[in-house]
Each structure stands twice: as C-alpha cells, then as structure tokens.
C-alpha positions in Angstrom: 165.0 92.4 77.5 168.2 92.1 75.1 167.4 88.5 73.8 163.4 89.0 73.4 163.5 88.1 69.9 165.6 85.1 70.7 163.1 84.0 72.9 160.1 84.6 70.8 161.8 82.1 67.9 162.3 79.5 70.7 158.7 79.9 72.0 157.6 79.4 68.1 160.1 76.7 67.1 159.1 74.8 70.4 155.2 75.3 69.7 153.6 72.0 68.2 150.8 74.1 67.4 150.7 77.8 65.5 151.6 79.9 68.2 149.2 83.3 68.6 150.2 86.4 69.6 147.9 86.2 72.5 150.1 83.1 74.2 153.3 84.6 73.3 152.1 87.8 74.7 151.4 85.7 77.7 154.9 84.4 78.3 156.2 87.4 77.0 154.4 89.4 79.4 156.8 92.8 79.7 156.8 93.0 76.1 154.3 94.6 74.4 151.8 93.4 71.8 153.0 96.1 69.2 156.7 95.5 69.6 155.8 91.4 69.8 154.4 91.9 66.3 157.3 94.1 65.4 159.6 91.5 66.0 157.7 88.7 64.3 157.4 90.5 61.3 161.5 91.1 61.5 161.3 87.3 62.3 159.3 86.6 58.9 161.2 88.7 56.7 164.4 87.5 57.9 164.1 83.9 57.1 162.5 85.0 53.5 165.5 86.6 53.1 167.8 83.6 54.3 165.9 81.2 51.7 166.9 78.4 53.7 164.8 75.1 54.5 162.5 76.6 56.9 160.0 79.9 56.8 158.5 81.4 59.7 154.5 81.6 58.2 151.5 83.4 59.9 148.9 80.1 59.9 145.6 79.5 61.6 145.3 82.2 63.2 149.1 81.9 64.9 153.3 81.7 63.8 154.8 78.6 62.7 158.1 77.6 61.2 157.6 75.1 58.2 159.4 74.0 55.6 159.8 75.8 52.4 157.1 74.3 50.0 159.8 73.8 47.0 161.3 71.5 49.1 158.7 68.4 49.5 160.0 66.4 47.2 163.0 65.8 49.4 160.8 65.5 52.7 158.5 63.3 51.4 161.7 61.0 50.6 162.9 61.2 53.6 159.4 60.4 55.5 158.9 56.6 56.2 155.3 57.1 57.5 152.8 57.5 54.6 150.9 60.8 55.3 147.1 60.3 55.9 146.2 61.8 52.8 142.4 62.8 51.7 140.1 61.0 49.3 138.5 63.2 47.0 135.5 62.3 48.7 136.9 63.9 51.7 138.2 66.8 49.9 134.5 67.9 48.4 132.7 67.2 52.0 135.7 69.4 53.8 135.3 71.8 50.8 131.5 72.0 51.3 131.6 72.4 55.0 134.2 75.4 54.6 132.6 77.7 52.4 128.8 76.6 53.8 129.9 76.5 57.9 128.4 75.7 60.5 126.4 73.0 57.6 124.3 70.1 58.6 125.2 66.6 57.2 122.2 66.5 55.3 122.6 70.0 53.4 126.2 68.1 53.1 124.3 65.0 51.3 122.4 67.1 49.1 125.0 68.7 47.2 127.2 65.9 47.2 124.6 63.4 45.8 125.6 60.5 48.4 125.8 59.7 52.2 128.9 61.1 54.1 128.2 59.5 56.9 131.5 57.3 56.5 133.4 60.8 55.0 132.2 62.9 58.1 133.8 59.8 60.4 136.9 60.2 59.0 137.2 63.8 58.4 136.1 63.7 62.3 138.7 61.4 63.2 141.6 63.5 61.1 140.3 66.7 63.3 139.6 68.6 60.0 136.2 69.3 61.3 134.1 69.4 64.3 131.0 69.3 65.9 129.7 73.2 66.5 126.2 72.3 67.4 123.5 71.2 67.2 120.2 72.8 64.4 117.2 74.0 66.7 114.8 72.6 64.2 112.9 69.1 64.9 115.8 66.3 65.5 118.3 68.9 66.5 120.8 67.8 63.7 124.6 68.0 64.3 126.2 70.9 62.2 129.9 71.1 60.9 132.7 73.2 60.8 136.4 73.4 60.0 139.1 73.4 63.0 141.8 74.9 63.3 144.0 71.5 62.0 142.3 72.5 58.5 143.8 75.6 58.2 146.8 74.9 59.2 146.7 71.5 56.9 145.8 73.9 53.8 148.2 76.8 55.0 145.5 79.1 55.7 145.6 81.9 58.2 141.7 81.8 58.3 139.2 81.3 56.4 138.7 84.3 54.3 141.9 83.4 52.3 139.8 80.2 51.0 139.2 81.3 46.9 136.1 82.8 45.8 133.8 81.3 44.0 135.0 83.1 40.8 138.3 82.4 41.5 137.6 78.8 41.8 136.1 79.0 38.6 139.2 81.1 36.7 141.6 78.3 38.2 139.8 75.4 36.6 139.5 77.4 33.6 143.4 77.9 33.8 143.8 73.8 34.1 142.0 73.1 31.3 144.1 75.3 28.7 
C-alpha cells in the first residue's frame, strides 16, 4: 500500500492512548512488523527533524505524538483546566512503589514514616497505580504497582529508563552545587 505511512500517522495521531506496534500491526495487517517499525522510525526522525510543536515519542510501551517539551510554557498558558498535579507526598509513595513493585502498603509505610492510606486513594484514583494482587501471607495484603498512565505521565517507555539509584544520587548532588 502507497499511503501506509500516511495511515500509520493517522492511526497514531487519532490514538488517545500510546499506540503499540502490536495494535497497529493489527489494523495494519498486510504490512509487516519489520517494515511497520521501519516506517515509525522514518516517522520519528522526520518530525525531529521538522522541530516543529509536535514529536512523535516511543512511550509506555507504544507511539504517541506530544508536544515538544520546550514548549510548556505556552501550553500551560493556553490551558484553562489546572492540571491535577502531585503532592510530594504522592511523588515519594509512586516513587517507592516503582522501583520496589509489586510493594505492599505497609512496606510503603515503613519507608515513608506515615500512613498512605489517603496517598494510595488518590494515586488510585489518578490511575498511576494499581492493584496487582493480593500477598499470600496471613491477611492477604493488597500489593501495588505502576500502570501504564505513570509511564506515560513521566515519559517513560518502561520502567527500566527509571534512574538508578546512583544516578539518583549524582543528580541531587548536581542540584546542590
């Protein structure tokens, strides 16, 4: 098909979600996989090269155009809705339950110092996290992990672009000079 790549940056651009290669593959179905990513890629590097508002960004395990991060300023002007932003009481529990996954609420506590019963609820409620289980030890505690919606939030493609430890540390250290 002549227009395939056309129709791939349709399929993407009307995607609310990132859109994996899998369910383009699947309404792409005579093209295949290899020349799907071939074409993405061209997609990619194309709008890098335009520099315009928008990228096309590989996120949460899928393709998504966003905008370009120099320009928030301007978006954020433009939004009238005041983004639901996270406490930094929600930003250590989401933390915690990222690099510890799946966590109980209680291992949670513990390193936090404090209930996050109230956190959880919210961080729940913004679809950061979910409910992956259940512990088989007495009481069969709920345990935690990230979605999908945290990745994208924190433009990850997956979890092992989350910062190492050390890293962590050599970016704090950068701060304070």
């Amino acid at each position: 098909m002549e227009n395939t790549k056309a129709i791939l940056e349709a399929l993407i651009f009307a995607s609310e979600f990132p859109l994996s290669i899998d369910k383009i593959g699947n309404a792409l179905q005579e093209t295949e996989k290899t020349e799907l990513v071939r074409m993405l890629n061209d997609l990619v590097k194309e709008y890098e090269e335009r520099r315009g508002g928008i990228c096309l960004q590989a996120v949460a395990g899928g393709f998504q155009f966003r905008t370009r991060q120099e320009f928030s300023p301007w978006i954020k002007k433009l939004r009238t809705t005041k983004y639901s932003i996270l406490t930094p009481a929600a930003i250590e529990t989401v933390a915690i339950i990222a690099y510890k996954q799946p966590v109980m609420k209680s291992e949670i506590d513990k390193i936090r110092g404090v209930d996050t019963g109230g956190t959880l609820k919210s961080l729940l409620e913004k679809k950061m996290i979910r409910i992956v289980g259940r512990k088989d030890i007495p009481g069969k505690p709920l345990i935690y992990g990230t979605t999908k919606k945290f990745l994208e939030t924190f433009n990850l493609k997956d979890l092992s672009e989350l910062p190492t430890l050390r890293e962590w540390k050599d970016l704090q250290q950068d701060k304070q000079m």
